[in-house]
N, CA, C and O atoms as CSV, one atom per row, in Angstrom:
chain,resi,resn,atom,element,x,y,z
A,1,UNK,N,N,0.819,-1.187,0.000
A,1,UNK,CA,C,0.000,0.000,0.000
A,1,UNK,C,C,0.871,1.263,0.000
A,1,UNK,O,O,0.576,2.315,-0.566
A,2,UNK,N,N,2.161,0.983,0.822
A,2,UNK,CA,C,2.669,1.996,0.834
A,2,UNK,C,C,3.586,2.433,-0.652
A,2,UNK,O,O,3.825,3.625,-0.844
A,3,UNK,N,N,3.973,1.582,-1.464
A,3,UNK,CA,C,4.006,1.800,-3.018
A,3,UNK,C,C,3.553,2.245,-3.562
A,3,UNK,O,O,4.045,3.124,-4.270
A,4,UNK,N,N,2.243,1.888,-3.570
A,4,UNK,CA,C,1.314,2.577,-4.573
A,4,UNK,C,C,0.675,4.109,-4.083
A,4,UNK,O,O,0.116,4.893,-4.851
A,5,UNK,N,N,0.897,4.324,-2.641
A,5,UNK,CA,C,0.913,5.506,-2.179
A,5,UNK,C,C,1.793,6.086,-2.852
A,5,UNK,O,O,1.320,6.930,-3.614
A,6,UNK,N,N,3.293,5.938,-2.893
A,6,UNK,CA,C,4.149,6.517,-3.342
A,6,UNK,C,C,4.007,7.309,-4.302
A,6,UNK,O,O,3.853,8.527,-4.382
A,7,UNK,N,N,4.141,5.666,-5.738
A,7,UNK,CA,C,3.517,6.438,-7.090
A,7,UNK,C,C,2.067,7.452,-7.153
A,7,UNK,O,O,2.291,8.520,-7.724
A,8,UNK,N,N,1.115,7.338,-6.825
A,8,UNK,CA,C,0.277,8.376,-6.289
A,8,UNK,C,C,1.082,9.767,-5.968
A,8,UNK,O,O,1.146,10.723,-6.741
A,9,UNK,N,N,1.501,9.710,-5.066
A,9,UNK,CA,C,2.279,10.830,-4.644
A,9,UNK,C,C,3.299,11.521,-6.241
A,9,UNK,O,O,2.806,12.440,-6.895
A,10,UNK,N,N,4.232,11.106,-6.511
A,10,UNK,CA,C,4.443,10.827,-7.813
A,10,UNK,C,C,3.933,11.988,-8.562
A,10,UNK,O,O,4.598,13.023,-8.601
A,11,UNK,N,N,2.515,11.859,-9.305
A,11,UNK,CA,C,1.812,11.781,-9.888
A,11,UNK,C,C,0.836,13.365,-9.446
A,11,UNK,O,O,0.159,14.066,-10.198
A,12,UNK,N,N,1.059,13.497,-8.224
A,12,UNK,CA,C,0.545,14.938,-7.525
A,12,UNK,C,C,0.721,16.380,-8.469
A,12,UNK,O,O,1.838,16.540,-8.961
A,13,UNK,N,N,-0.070,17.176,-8.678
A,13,UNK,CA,C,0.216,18.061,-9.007
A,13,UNK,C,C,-0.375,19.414,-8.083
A,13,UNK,O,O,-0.440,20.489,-8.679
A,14,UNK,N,N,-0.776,19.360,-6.726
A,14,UNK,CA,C,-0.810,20.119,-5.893
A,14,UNK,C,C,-0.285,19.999,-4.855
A,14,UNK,O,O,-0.031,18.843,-4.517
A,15,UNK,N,N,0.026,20.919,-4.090
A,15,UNK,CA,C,0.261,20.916,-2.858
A,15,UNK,C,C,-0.173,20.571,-1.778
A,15,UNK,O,O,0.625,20.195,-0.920
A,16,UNK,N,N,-1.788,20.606,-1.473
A,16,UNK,CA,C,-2.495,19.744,-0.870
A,16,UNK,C,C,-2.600,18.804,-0.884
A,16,UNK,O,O,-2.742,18.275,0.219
A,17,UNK,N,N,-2.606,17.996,-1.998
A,17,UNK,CA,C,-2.765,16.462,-2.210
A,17,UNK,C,C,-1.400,15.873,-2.341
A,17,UNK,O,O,-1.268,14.650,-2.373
A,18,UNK,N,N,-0.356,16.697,-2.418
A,18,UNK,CA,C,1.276,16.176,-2.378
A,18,UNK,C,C,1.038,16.064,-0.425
A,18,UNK,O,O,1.174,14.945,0.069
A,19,UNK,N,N,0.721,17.183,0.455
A,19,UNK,CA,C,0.494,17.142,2.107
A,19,UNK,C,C,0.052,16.091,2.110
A,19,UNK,O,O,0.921,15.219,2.113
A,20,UNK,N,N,-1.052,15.702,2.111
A,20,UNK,CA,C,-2.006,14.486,1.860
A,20,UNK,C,C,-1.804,12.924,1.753
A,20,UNK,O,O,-2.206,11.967,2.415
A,21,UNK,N,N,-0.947,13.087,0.552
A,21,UNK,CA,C,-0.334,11.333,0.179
A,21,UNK,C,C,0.988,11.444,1.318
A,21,UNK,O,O,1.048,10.398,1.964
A,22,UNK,N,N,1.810,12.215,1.628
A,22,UNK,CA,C,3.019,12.182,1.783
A,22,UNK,C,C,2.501,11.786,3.810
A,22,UNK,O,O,2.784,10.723,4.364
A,23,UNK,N,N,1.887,12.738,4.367
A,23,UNK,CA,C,1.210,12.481,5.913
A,23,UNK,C,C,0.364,11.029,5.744
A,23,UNK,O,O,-0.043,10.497,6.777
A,24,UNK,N,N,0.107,10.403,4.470
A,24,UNK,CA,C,-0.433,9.332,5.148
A,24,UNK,C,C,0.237,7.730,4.624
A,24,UNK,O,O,-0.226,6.595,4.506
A,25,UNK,N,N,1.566,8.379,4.404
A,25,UNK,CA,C,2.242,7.771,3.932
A,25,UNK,C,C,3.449,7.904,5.391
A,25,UNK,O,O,3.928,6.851,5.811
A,26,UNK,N,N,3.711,8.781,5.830
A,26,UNK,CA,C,4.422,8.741,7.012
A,26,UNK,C,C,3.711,8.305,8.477
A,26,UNK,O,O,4.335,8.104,9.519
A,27,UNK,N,N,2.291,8.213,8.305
A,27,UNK,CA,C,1.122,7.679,9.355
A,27,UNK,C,C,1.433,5.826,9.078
A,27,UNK,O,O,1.914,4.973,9.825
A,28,UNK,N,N,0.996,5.770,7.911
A,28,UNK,CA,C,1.264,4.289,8.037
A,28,UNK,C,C,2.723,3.498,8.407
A,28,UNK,O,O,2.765,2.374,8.906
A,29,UNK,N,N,4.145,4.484,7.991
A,29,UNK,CA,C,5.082,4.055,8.375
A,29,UNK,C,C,4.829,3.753,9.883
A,29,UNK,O,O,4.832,2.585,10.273
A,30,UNK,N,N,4.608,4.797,10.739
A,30,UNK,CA,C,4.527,4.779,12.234
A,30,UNK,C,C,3.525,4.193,12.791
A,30,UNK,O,O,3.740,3.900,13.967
A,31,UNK,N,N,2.219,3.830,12.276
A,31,UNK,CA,C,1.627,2.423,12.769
A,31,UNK,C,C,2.379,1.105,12.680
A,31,UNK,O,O,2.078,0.147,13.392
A,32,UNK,N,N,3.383,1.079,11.771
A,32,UNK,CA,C,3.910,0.068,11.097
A,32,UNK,C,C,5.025,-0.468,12.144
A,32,UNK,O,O,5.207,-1.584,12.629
A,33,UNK,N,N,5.692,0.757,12.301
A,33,UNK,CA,C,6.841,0.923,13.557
A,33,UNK,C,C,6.640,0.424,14.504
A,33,UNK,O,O,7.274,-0.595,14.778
A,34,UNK,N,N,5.637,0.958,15.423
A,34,UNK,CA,C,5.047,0.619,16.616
A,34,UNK,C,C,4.395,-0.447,16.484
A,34,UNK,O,O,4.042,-0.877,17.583
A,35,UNK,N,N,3.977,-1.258,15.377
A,35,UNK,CA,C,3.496,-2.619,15.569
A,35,UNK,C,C,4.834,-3.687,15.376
A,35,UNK,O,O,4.978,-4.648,16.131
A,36,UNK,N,N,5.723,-3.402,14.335
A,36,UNK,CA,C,6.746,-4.149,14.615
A,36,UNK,C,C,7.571,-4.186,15.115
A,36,UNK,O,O,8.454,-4.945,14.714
A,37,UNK,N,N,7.808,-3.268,16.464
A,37,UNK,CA,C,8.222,-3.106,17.657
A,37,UNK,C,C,7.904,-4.055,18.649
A,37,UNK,O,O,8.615,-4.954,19.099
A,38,UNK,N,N,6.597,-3.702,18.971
A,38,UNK,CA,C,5.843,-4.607,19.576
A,38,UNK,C,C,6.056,-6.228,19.359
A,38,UNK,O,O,6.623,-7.015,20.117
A,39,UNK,N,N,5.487,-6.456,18.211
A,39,UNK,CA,C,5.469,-7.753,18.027
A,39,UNK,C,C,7.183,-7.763,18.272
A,39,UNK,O,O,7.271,-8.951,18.582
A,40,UNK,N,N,7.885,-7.509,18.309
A,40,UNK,CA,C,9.149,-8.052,18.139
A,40,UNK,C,C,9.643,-8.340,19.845
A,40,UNK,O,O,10.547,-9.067,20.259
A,41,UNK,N,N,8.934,-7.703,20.408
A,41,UNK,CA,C,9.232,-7.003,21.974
A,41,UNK,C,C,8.506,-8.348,22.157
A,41,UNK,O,O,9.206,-9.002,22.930
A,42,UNK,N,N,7.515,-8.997,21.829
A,42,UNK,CA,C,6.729,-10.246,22.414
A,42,UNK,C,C,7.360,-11.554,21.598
A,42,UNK,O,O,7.288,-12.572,22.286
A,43,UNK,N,N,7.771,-11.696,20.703
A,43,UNK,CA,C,8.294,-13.133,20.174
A,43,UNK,C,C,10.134,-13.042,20.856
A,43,UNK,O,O,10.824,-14.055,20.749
A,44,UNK,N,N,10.545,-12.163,21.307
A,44,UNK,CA,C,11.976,-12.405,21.359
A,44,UNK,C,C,12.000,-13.097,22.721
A,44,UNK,O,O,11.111,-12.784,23.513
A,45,UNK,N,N,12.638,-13.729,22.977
A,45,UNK,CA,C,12.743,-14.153,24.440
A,45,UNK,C,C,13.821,-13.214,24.893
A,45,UNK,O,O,14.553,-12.533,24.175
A,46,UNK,N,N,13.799,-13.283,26.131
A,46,UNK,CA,C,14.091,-12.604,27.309
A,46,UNK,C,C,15.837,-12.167,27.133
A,46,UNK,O,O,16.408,-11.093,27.323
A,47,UNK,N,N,16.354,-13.512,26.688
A,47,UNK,CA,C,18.142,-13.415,26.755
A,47,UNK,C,C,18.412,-12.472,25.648
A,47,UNK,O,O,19.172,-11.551,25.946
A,48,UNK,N,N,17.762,-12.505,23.912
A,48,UNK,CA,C,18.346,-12.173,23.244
A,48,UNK,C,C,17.233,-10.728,22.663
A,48,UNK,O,O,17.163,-10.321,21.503
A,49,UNK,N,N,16.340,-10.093,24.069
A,49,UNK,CA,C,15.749,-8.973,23.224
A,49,UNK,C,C,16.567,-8.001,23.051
A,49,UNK,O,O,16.614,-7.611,21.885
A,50,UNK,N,N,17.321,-7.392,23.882
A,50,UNK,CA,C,17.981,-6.543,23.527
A,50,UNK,C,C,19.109,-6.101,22.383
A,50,UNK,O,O,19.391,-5.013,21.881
A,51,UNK,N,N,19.728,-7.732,22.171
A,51,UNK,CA,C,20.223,-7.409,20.772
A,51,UNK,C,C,19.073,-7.462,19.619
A,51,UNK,O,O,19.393,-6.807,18.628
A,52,UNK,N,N,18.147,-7.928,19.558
A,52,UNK,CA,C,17.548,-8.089,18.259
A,52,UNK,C,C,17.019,-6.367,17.949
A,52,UNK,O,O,17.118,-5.663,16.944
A,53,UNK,N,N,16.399,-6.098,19.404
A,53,UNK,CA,C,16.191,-4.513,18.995
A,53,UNK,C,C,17.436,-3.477,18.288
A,53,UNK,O,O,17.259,-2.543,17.505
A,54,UNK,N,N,18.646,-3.960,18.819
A,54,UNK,CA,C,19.601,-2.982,18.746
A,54,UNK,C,C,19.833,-3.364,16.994
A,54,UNK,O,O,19.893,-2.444,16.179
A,55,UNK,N,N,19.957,-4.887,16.550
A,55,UNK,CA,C,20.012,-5.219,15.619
A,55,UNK,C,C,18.884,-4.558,14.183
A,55,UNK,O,O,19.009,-4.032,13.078
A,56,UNK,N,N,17.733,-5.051,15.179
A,56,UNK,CA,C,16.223,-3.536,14.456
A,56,UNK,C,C,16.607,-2.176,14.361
A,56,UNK,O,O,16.246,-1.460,13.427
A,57,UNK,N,N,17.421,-1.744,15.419
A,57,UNK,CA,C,17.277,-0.379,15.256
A,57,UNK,C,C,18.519,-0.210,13.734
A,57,UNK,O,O,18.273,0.284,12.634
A,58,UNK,N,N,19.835,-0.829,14.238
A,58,UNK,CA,C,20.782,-0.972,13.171
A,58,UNK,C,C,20.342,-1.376,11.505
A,58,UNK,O,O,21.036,-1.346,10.489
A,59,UNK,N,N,19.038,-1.720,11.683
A,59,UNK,CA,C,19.294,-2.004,10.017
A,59,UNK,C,C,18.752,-0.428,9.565
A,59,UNK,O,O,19.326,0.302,8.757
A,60,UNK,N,N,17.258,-0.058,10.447
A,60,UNK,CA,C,16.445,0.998,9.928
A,60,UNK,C,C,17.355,1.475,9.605
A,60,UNK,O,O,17.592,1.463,8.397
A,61,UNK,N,N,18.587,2.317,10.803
A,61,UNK,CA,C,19.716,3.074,10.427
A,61,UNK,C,C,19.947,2.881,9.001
A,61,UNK,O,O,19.497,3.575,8.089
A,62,UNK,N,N,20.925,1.553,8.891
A,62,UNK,CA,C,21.510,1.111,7.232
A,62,UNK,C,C,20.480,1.394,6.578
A,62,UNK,O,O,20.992,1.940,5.601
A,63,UNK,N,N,19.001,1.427,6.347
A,63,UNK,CA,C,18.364,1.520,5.395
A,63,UNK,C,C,18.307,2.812,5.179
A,63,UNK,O,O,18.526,3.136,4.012
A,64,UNK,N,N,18.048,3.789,6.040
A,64,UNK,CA,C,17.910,5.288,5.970
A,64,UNK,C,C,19.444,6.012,5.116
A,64,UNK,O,O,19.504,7.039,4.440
A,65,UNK,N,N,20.478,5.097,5.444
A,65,UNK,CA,C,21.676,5.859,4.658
A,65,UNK,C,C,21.434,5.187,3.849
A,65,UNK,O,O,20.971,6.096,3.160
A,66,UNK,N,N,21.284,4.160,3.110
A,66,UNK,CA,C,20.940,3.216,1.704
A,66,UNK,C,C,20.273,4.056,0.853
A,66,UNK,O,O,20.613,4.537,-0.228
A,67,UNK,N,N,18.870,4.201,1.763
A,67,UNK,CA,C,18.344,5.280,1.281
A,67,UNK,C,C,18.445,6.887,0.405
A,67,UNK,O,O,17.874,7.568,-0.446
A,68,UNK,N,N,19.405,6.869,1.165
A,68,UNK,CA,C,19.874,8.624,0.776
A,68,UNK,C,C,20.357,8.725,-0.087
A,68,UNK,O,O,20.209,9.487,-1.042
A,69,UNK,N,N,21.277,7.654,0.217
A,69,UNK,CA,C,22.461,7.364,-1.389
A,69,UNK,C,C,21.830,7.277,-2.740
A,69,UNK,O,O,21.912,8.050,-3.695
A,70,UNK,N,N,21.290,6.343,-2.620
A,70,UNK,CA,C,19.894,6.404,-3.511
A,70,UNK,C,C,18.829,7.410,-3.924
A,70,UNK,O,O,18.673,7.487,-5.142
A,71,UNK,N,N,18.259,7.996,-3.367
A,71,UNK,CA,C,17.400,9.024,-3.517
A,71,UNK,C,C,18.554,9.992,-4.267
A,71,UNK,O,O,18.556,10.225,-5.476
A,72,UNK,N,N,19.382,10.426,-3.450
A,72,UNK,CA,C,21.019,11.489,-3.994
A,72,UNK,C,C,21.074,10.739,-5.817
A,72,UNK,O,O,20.361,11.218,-6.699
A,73,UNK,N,N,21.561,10.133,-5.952
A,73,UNK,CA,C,21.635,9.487,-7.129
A,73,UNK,C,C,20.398,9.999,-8.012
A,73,UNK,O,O,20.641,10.592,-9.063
A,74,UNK,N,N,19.003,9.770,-7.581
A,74,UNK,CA,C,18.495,9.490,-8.963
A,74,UNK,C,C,17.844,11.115,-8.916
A,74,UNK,O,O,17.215,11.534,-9.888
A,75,UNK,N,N,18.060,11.963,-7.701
A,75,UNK,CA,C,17.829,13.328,-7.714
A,75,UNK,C,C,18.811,14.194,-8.852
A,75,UNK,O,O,18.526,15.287,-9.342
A,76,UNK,N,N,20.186,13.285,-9.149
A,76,UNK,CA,C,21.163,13.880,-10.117
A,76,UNK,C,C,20.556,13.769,-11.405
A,76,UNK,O,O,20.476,14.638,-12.274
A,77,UNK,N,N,20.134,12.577,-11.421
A,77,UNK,CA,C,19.898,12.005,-13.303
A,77,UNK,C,C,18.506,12.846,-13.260
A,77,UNK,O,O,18.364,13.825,-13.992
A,78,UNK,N,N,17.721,12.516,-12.574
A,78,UNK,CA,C,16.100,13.064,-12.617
A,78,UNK,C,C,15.454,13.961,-12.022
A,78,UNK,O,O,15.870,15.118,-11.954
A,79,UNK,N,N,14.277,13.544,-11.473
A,79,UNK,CA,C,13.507,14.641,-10.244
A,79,UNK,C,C,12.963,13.804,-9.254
A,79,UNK,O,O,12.938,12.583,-9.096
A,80,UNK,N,N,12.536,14.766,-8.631
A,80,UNK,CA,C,11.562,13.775,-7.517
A,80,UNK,C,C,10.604,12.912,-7.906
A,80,UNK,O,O,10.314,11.899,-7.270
A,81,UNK,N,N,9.881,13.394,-9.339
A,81,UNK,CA,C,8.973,12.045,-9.607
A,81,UNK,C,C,9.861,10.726,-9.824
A,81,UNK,O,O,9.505,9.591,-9.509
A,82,UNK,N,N,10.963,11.046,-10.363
A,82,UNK,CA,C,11.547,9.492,-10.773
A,82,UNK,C,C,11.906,8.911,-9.323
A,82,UNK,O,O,11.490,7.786,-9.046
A,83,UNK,N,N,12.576,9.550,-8.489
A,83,UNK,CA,C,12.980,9.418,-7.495
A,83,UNK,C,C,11.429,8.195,-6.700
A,83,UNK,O,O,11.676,6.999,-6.549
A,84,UNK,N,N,10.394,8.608,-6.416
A,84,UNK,CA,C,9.055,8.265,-6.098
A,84,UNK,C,C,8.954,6.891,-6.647
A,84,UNK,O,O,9.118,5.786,-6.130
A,85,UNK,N,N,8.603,7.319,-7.971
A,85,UNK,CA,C,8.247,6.191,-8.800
A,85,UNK,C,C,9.559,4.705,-8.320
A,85,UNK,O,O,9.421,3.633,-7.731
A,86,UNK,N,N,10.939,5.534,-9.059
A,86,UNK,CA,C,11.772,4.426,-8.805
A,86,UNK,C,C,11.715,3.393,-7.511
A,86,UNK,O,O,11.752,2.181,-7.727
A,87,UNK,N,N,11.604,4.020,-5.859
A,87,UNK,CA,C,11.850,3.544,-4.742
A,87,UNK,C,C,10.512,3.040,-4.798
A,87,UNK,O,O,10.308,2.107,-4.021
A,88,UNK,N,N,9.385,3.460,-5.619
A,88,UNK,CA,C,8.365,2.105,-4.952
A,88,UNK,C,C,8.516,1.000,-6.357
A,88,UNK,O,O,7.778,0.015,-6.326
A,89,UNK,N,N,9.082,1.096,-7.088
A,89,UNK,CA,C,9.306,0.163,-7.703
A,89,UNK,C,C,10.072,-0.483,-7.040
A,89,UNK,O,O,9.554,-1.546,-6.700
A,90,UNK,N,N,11.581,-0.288,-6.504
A,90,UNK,CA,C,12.307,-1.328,-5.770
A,90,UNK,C,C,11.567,-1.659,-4.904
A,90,UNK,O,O,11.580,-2.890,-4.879
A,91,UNK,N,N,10.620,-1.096,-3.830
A,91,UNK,CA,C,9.983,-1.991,-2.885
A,91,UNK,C,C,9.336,-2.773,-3.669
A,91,UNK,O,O,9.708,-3.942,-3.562
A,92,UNK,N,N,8.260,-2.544,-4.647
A,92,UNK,CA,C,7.433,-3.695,-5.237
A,92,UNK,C,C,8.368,-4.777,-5.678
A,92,UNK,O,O,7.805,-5.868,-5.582
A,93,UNK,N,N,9.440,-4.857,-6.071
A,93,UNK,CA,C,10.484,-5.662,-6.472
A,93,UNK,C,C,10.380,-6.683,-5.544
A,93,UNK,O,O,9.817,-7.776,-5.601
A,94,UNK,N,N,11.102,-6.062,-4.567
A,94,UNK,CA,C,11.391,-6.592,-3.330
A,94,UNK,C,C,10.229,-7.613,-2.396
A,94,UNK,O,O,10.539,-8.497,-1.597
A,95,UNK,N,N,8.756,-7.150,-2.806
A,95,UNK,CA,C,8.163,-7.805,-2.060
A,95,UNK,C,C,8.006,-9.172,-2.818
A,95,UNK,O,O,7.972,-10.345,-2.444
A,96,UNK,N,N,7.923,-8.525,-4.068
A,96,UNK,CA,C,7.430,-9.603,-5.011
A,96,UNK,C,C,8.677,-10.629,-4.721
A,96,UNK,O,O,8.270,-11.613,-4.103
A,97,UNK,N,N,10.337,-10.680,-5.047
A,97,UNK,CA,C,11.677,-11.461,-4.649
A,97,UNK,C,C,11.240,-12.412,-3.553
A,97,UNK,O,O,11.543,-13.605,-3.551
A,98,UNK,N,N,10.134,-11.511,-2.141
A,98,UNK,CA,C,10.413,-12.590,-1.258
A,98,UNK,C,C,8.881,-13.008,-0.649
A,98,UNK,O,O,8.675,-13.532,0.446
A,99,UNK,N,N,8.063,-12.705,-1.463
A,99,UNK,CA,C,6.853,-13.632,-1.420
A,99,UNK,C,C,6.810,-15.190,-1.295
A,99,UNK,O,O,6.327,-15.923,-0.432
A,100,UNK,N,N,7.442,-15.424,-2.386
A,100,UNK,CA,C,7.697,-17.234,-2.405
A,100,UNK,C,C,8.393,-17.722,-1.275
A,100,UNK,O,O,7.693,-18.362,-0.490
A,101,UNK,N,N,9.583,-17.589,-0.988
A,101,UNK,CA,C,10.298,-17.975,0.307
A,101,UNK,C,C,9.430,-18.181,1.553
A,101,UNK,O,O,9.212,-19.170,2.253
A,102,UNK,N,N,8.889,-16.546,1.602
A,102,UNK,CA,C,8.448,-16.173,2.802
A,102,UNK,C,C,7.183,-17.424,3.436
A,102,UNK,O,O,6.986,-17.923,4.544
A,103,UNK,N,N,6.273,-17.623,1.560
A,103,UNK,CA,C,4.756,-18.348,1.618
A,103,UNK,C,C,5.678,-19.945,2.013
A,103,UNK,O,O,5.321,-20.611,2.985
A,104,UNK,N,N,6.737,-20.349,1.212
A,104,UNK,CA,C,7.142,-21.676,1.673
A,104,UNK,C,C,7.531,-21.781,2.810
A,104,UNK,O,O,7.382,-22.961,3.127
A,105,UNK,N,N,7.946,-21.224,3.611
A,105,UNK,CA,C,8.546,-20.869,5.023
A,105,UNK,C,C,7.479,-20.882,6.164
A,105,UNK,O,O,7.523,-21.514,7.219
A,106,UNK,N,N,6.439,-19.975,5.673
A,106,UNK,CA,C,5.277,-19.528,6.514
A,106,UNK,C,C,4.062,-19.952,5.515
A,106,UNK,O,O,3.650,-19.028,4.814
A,107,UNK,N,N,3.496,-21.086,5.367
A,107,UNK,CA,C,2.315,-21.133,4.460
A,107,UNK,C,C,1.576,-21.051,5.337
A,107,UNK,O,O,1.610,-21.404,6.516
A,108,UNK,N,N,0.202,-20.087,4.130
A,108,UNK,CA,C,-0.936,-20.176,4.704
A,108,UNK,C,C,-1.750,-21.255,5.464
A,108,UNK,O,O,-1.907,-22.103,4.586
A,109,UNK,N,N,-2.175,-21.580,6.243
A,109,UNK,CA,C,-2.908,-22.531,6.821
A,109,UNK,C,C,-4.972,-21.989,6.664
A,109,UNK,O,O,-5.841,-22.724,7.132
């Protein structure tokens, strides 16, 4: 959802509706946060929560500079729409890469 928010966003040609996609696109990140916080805070056992959080907090980090680098890059060649478009294409990539694994790993029941 949050992809296709993106491209949406993208695609904006006001300012209101650029406010709009972009706040409920940073709303769902932070429901998102605080739920996979949580859940993470309840499946870890006791010995190893504190690294897995620190390990959670360490990737967001890596992803946020991954991020930049990236965004920096395609802000040179393009604009912000490509920029948009491109990063929810790599997420859609990405989900699509680990759908299968994930369904053989975790099948539906």
């Amino acid at each position: 959802m949050i992809y296709l928010l993106q491209v949406l966003l993208s695609m904006t040609t006001s300012m209101a509706w650029f406010l709009g996609v972009f706040s409920l696109i940073y709303l769902l990140l932070g429901v998102f946060s605080v739920v996979g916080t949580y859940v993470l805070n309840n499946v870890s056992e006791d010995t190893v929560r504190t690294s897995m959080l620190s390990l959670s907090s360490f990737s967001l980090q890596s992803g946020g500079v991954l991020a930049n680098l990236f965004a920096t890059s395609l802000l040179l060649v393009g604009g912000i729409c490509l920029f948009w478009r491109a990063s929810a294409f790599v997420g859609i990539m990405g989900i699509l890469f680990l759908t299968k694994p994930m369904l053989q790993r975790f099948p539906i029941s």
